[in-house]
N, C-alpha and C positions, 0 to 999 in steps of 0.2 A: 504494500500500500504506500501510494504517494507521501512525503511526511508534509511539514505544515509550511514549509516555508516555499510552498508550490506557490506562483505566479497567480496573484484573482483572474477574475472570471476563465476556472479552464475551461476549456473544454467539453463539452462530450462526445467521446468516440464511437463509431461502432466501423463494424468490415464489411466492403459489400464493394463487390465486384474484384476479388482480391486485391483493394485498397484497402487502406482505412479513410475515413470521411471526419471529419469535425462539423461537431453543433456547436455555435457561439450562441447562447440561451439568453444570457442574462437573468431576470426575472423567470420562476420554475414554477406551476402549479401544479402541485400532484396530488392522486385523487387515492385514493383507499375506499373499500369496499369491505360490506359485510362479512364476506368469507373470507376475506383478507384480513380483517381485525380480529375475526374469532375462531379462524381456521376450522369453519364448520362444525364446532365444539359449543357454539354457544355463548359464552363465555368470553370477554376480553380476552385476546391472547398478551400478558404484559408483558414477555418478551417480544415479542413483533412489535410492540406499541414503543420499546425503548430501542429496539436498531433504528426505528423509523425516525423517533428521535436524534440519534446519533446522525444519520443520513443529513436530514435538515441542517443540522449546527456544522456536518463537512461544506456544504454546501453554501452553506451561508456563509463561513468563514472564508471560501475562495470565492467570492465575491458574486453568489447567488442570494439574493432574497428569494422566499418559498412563502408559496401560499397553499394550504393544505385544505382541500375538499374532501371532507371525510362523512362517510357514514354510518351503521353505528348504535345511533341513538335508540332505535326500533329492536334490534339485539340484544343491545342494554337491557330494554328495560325488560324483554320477554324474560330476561334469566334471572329476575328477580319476581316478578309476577306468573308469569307461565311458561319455562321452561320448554321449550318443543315443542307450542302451539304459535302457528302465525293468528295475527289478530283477523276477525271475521268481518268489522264494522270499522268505518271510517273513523265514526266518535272512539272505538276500541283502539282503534292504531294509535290516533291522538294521544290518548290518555296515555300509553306505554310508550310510546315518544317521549313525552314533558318528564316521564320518571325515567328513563336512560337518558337523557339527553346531560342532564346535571353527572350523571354515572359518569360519560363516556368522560364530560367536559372535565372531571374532578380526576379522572385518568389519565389524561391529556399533561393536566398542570403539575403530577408527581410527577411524569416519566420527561417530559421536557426542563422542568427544574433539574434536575439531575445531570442537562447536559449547559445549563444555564441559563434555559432560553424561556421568556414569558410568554404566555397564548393568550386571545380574544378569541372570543365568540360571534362570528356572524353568522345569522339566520336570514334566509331569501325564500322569497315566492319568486314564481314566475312573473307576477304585476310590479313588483319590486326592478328586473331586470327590464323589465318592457317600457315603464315608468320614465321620460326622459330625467327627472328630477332626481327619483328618488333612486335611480341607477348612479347618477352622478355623487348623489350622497353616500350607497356603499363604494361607488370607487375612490372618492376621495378619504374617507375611512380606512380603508385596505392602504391606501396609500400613506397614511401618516402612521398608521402602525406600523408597516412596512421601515419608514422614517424611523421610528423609535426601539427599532429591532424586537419587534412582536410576533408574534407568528399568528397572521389572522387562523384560525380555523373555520372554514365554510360549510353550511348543511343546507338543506333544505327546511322551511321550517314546516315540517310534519307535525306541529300541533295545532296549527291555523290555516294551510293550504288547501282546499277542495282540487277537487278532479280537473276540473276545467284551468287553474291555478299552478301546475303541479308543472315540474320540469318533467318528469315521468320516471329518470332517476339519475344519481350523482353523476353518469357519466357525459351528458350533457350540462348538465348544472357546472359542471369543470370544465367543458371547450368554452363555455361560455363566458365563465370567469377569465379564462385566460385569453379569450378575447378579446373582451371588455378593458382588460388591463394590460392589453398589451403584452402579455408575455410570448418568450421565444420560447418555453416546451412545455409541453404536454404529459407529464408521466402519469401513464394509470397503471397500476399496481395491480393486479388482477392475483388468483390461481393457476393461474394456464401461464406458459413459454411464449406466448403470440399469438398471432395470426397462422394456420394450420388450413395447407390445401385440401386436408380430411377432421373430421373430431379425431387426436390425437391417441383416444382411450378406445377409439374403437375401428380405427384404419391402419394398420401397419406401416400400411404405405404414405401415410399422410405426412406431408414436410413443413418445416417453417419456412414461413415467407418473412425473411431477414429483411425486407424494404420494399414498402409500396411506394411508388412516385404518384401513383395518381390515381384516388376514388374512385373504381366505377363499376358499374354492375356485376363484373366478375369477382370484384373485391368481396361485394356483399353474399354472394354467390358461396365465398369460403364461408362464411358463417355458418355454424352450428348452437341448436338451441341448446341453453346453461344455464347458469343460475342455479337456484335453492330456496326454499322457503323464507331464507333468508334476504335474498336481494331481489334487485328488479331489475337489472340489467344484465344481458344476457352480451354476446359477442358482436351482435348486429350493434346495437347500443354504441359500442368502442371503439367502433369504423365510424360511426354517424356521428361520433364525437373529435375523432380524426379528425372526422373531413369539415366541421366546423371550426377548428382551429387550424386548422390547414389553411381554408379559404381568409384565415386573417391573417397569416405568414407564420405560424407556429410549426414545430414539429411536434411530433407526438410518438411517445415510446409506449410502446404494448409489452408488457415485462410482469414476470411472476416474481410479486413482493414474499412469497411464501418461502421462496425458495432463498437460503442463508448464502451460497455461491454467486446469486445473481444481485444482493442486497449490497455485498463485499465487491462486485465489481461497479456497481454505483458509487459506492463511497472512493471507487476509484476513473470516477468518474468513466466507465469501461459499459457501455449498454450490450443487454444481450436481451435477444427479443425481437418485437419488430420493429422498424423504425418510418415513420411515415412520413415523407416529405411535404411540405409545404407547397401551396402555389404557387405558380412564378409568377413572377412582376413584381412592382414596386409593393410596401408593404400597408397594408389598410391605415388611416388614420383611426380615432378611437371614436370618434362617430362615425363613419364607415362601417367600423367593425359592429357597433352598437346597433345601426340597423340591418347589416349582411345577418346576425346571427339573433335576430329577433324571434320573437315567440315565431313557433310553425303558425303561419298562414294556409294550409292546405286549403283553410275553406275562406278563407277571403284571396279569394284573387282578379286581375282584370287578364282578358284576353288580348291582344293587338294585333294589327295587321302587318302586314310583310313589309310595308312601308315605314311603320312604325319602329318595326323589329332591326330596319336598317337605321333609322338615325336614330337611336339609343345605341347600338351597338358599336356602329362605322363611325360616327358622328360627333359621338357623346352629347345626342341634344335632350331635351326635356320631353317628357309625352304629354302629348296636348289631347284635347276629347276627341278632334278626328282620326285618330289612328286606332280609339277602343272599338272593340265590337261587341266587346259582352260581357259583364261584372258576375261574380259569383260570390255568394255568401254575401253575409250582412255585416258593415263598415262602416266606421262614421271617421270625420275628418281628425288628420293625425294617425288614423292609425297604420300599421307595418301591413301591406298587403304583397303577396305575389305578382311578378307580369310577365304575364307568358305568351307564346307567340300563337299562329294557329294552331300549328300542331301540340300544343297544350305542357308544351318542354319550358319550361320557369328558364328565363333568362336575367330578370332581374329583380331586387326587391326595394321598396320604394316606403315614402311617407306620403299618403294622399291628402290634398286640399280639397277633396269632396265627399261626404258622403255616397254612400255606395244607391242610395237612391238618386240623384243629385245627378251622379254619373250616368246612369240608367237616363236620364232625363237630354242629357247633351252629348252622350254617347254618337261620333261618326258625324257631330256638328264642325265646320269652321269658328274659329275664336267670335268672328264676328257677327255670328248665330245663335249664339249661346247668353246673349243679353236678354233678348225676349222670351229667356227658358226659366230664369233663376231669378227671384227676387234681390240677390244679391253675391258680386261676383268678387270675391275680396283675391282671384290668381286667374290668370288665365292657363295656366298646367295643371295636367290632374295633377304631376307628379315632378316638380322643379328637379333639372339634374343636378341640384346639390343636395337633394334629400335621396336620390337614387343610386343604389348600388347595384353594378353588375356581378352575376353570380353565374 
């Protein structure tokens, strides 16, 4: 292992293509997962909870801030309350949330103490990230902790979140974070070596895929369904978390935190796993990023025509109401919608100036048509291209 007087921000390595490659990271989000914290035992693992420790303060001390999305809390509190039953009721889950949550957090602050480092608690909804406001208020939060060498810890908060509300689970909740703040990597800690061109427990022949360059249907294709009673994100989850912090310029390592040889090559800054390349081009600004990885829109989106689809694209112009054809779901002005082309392929994501009735209303009009539609025209874009991101 490297000793301490190693150069800040190293490195991380991994090999691919009989090279080795460097990640310049800076700023690290890494995510931890319930079978990961309790190695399917139930139970806080407090050795896994104090390497992970360890990890953090190497890392921090070469010149990485870490921001740790952990979960956890729902774990916690089963093994106090009901051991080996997942909760049945939403009001249920909640409850045994708010009583691991204090567990996990009071486990957190002995095993990090010990390597001398203080932790905070942030809890997020998805309205919280979606929120222009109240997003900037936990980024500036993270960020001053960050300042006073804290170690935020982020969750979901599973004792006030509803369905509709809900990131769906940490493994997005963490491209998201490290969107949002800009960070260069991505580490989720999982049970599993990677990414795996079969389920690895039940194909012989199944390999790691040591480096994706690029998200795409085949990617998801390797996925196999996993999990446990215990979690909610299964392997599909961790490509779609990839590929959100991908599209803000992040990398992102797929790596089994379970495992004590693959934890020891972290702390040496040495990735074994998969390694997910980022996007090319220049890298998102933090509002960019803030509406490229906004809540899923599946069900708000506008349609556009071929016309449309060239000058957003070729152009970089604004979409105006003659190029829509056809609104889907129910919008009101400001919020994160999809825009897609005919053939129904999402090319970019946007902030609209109109409700999605509004649109319906001026939909395929000229600017200069759209006066005698609307009581009142306060943009003439659905979608200014400074609130639009290409994806």
């Amino acid at each position: 292992m490297s000793n301490s007087s190693e150069s800040k921000n190293s490195p991380l390595r991994y090999a691919y293509g009989g090279e080795t490659h460097d990640v310049h990271f800076g700023l690290a989000v890494i995510k931890v997962g319930s079978m990961v914290l309790t190695g399917g035992g139930g139970e806080l693992d407090q050795d896994f909870i104090g390497r992970l420790g360890a990890l953090i303060r190497r890392w921090r001390d070469a010149g990485h801030p870490v921001i740790l999305v952990s979960s956890g809390a729902v774990a916690a509190g089963m093994s106090v309350v009901q051991p080996g039953r997942k909760p049945r009721t939403i009001p249920e889950k909640q409850a045994i949330a708010a009583i691991g949550q204090s567990r996990l957090m009071s486990t957190y602050t002995r095993a990090f103490h010990k390597h001398g480092m203080e932790v905070a608690q942030i809890l997020l909804t998805q309205q919280d990230m979606d929120h222009r406001q109240r997003y900037l208020n936990a980024r500036l939060t993270m960020e001053r902790l960050l300042e006073m060498e804290v170690v935020p810890i982020v969750n979901e908060n599973d004792t006030t979140a509803i369905d509709e509300l809900r990131f769906g689970d940490n493994d997005v909740l963490s491209a998201r974070v490290a969107a949002k703040m800009q960070a260069g990597l991505l580490a989720l800690l999982t049970d599993v070596g990677g990414l795996y061109t079969g389920h690895p427990n039940r194909d012989k022949n199944a390999r790691l895929i040591s480096v994706v360059e690029r998200v795409t249907g085949e990617t998801y294709g390797h996925c196999h369904k996993s999990g446990s009673y215990l979690g909610l994100g299964g392997m599909k989850s961790k490509v779609r978390a990839a590929e959100l912090a991908g599209a803000a310029g992040a990398h992102t390592l797929l790596t089994n935190g379970r495992d004590k040889e693959t934890m020891d090559a972290l702390m040496d800054f040495r990735a074994q796993g998969t390694v997910f390349l980022p996007r090319g081009g220049a890298r998102m600004s933090a509002r960019a990023a803030w509406i490229a990885t906004g809540r899923s829109s599946r069900d708000r989106r506008l349609i556009i025509d071929d016309g449309a689809v060239r000058a957003l694209t070729e152009k970089k112009k604004s979409l105006l109401p003659a190029g829509v054809t056809q609104t889907q779901g129910v919008f009101k002005f400001g919020d994160t919608v999809d825009v897609c082309g005919p053939n129904g392929v999402c090319i970019a994501r946007g902030l609209v100036n109109f409700s999605s009735e509004e649109i319906e209303r001026i939909k395929g009009k000229r600017t200069s048509e759209i006066a005698g539609l609307l009581d009142n025209i306060p943009y003439e874009e659905v979608i200014h291209k400074d609130n639009l991101v290409l994806i």
